[in-house]
C-alpha positions in Angstrom: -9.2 -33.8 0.1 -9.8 -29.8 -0.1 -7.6 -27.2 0.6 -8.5 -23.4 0.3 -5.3 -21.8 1.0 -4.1 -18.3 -1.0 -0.9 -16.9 -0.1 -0.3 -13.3 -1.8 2.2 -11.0 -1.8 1.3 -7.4 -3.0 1.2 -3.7 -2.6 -1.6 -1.8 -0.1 -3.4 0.3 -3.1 -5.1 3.2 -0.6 -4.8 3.9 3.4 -6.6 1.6 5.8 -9.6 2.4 7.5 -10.6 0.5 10.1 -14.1 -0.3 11.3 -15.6 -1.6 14.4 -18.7 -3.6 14.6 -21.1 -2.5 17.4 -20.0 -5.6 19.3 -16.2 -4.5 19.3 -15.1 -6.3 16.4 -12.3 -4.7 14.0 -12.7 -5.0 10.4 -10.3 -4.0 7.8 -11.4 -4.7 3.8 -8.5 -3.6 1.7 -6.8 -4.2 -1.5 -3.5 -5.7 -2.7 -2.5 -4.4 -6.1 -0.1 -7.9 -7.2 2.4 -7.0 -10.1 3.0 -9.9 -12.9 5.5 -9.3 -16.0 6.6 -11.4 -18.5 8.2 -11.7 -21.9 5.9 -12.5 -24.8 6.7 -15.1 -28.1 8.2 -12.1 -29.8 10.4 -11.4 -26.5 8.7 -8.4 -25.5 8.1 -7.6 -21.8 4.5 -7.6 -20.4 3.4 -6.3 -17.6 -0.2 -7.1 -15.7 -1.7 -5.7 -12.6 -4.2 -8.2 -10.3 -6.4 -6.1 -7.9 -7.3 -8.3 -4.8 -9.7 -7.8 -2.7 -9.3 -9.1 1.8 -10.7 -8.7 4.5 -9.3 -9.1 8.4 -10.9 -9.5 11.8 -10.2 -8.7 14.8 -6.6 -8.0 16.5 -4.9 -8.4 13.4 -6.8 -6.0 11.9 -6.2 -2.8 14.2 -2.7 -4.3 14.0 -2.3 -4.1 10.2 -3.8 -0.6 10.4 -2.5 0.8 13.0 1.3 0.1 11.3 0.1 -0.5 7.3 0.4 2.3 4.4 -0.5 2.7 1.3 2.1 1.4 -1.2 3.5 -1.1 1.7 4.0 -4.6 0.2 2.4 -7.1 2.7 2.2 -11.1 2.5 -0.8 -12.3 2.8 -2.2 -15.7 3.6 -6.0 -16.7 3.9 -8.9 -18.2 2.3 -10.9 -17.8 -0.7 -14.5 -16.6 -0.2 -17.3 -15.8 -2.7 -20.1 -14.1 -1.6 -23.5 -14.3 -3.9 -26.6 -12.2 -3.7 -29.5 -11.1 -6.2 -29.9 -7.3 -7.1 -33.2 -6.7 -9.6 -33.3 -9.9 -10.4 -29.5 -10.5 -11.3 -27.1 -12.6 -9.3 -23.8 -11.0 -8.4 -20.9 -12.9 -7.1 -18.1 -11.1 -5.2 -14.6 -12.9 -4.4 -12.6 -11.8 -1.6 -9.3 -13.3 0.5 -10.6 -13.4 4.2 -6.4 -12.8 5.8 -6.0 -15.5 8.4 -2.2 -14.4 8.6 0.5 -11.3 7.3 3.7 -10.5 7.3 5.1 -7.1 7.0 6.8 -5.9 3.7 8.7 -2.7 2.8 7.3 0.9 3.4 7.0 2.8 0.0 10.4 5.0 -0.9 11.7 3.7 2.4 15.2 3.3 1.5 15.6 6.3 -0.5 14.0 8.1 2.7 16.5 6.4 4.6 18.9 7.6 2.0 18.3 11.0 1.8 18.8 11.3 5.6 21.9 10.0 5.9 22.9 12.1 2.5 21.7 15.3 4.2 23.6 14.5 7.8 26.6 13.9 6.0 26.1 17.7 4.1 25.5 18.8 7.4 28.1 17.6 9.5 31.1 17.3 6.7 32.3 20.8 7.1 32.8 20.3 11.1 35.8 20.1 12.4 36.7 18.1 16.0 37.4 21.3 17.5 33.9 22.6 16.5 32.2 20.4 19.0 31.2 21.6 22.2 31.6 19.4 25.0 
């Protein structure tokens, strides 16, 4: 049996930019910046960074960035893919998640936007009384 399956869950490290292929294609390459911590034998807590590279064809990709931002946590489920090549006379290997599927995480700050709007409509509307309101 084989199975190449990777299912990741991280944060959208810069804005998306997405490119079309002269036959109409859509092609997003991004990366997902996936946070590990952990407590070490002397009980200290560690903390590790994984940069990840995908890549996403097609509808899904002008869907993901035509709604995506940077700092948005997104799920990601794909494939692993390594691509080699030779550069003066050196091989290079490059591995990438091609995103088969996604799902939609939170915004960055979007609570505390959400938040600070409904802290500023309260300020705003707490001095009014009933009478005050035109109808």
């Amino acid at each position: 049996m084989n199975i190449n399956k990777v299912i990741l869950a991280g944060n959208i490290t810069k804005d998306l930019e997405l490119k079309i292929t002269p036959n109409g294609v859509g092609i997003l390459q991004f990366t997902l910046a996936i946070n590990r911590s952990w407590k070490d034998k002397d009980g200290q807590k560690q903390e590790q960074t994984e940069f990840s590279n995908c890549v996403i064809f097609g509808k899904q990709a002008e869907t993901l960035s035509t709604y995506a931002v940077k700092g948005q946590n997104l799920l990601v489920e794909g494939r692993l893919q390594t691509d080699k090549w030779e550069k003066e006379g050196q091989t290079h290997y490059s591995t990438k998640i091609i995103v088969e599927s996604f799902q939609f995480g939170d915004k960055p700050n979007s609570n505390k936007v959400e938040n600070k709007i409904e802290d500023e409509m309260e300020v705003e509307t707490s001095g009014l009384d009933v009478e005050d309101i035109p109808f």
